[in-house]
C-alpha positions in Angstrom: 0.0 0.0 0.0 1.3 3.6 -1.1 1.8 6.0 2.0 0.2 9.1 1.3 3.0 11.6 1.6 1.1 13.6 4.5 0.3 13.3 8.2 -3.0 11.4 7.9 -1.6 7.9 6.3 1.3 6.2 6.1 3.0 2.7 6.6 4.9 3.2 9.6 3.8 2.5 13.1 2.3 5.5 15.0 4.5 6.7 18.2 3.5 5.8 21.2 2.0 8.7 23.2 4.3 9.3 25.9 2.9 8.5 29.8 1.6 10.5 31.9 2.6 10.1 35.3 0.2 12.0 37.9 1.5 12.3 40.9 -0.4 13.2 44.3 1.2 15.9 46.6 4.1 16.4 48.1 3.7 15.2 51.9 5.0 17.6 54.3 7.7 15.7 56.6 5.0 15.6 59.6 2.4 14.0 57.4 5.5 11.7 56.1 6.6 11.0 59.7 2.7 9.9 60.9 2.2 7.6 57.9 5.6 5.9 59.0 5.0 5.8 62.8 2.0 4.2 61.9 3.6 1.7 59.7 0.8 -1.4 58.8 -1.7 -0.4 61.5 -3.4 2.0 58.7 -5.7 4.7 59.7 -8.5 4.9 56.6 -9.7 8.3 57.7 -6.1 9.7 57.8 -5.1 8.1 54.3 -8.2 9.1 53.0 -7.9 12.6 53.9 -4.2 12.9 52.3 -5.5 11.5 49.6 -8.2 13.9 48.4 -7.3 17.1 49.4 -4.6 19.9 47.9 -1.5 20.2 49.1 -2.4 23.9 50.7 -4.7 21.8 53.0 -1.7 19.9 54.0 0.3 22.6 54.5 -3.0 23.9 57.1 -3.1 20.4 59.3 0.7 20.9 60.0 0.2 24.4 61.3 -2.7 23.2 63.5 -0.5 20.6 64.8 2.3 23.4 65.3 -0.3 25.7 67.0 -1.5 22.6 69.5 2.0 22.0 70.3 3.2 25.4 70.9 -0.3 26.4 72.5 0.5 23.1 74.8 4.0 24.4 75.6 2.2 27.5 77.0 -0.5 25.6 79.4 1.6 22.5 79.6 -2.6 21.1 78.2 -3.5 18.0 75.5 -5.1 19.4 72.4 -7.7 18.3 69.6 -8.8 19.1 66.5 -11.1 17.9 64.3 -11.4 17.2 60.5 -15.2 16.8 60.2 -15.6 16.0 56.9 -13.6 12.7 57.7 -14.4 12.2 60.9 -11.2 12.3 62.3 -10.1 14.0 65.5 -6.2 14.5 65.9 -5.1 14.9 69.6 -1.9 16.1 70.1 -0.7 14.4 73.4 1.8 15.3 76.0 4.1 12.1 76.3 4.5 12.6 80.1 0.9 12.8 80.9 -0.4 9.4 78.6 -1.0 7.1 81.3 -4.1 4.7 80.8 -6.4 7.1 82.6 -5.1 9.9 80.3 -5.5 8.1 77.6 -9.2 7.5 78.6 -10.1 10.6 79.1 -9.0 11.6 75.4 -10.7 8.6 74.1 -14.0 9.9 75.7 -13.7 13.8 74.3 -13.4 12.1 71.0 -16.3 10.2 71.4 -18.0 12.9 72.6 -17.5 14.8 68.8 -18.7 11.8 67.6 -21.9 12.3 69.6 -22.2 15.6 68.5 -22.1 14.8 64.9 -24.4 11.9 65.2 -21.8 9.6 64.4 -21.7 5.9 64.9 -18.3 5.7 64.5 -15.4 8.0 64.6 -11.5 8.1 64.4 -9.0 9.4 66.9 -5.4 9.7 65.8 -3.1 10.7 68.7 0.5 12.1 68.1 2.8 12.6 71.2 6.0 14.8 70.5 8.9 15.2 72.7 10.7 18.3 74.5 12.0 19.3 71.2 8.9 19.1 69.4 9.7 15.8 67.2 7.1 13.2 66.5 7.7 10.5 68.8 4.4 8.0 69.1 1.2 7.7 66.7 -1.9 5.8 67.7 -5.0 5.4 65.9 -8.5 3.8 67.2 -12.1 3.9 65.3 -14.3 4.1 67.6 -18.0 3.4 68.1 -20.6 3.8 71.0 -19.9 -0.1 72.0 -16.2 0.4 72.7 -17.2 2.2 75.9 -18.4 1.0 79.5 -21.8 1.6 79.8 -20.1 4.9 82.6 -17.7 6.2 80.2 -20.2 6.1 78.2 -22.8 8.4 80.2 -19.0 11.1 80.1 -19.1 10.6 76.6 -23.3 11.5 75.9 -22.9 14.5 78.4 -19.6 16.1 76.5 -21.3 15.4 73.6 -24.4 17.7 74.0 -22.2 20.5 75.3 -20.7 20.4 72.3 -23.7 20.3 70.4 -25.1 23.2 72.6 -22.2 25.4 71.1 -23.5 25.3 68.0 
């Protein structure tokens, strides 16, 4: 068969288009440091939320994980924040202070934002730093209103209908 002597026919083999590789964004080191800390025990609502959202968005949970820690060195205090739209509350732990009771007491406030948002389950990821503000422990725990004794449970419904209230 006669090639046509333009672009539209000819014998020879088309070139390949060349691939396009899309990348996701570029993980700040905290956001790098959690995922590895975590290691297999995955935490969906974490992942999920790197994932999906822009890079500027990234760059915003590390600053409220800078703001909790430097607001903490200031009132020596644990701190949470919540990403609602993945129901995922980050608490930014003081290492010296996580004893079981401590630990307890977190897990209840979290359940109480999962109260307030109607929730039947809900994820807590805890980071504990040390003195010199470096990522030392990550924990994660979904949650749900049958992982508490029937009296945390009573803390957890009262919490979560002040919070409610707020609104």
């Amino acid at each position: 068969m006669a090639a046509y002597q333009g672009d539209l026919f000819s014998d020879a083999e088309p070139e390949p288009e060349p691939m396009i590789i899309e990348e996701g964004p570029v993980l700040p080191p905290l956001v790098k440091n959690i995922l590895s800390l975590l290691g297999s025990d995955h935490c969906e609502a974490f992942e999920s939320f790197i994932d999906e959202v822009e890079e500027n968005v990234l760059d915003t949970f590390v600053g409220a994980v800078n703001k909790c820690l430097n607001d903490q060195r200031a009132d020596r205090k644990d701190k949470m924040f919540t990403i609602f739209d993945y129901q995922l509350s980050v608490v930014v732990a003081m290492e010296k202070r996580l004893d079981q009771l401590r630990i307890n007491e977190l897990r209840n406030n979290v359940g109480g934002v999962m109260v307030s948002q109607d929730a039947t389950t809900w994820t807590s990821l805890t980071l504990t730093f040390d003195d010199d503000m470096e990522l030392k422990h990550v924990a994660q725990e979904v949650i749900t209103p049958r992982d508490f004794s029937t009296y945390d449970w009573k803390i957890v419904r009262v919490i979560g209908s002040k919070l409610k209230n707020r609104t």
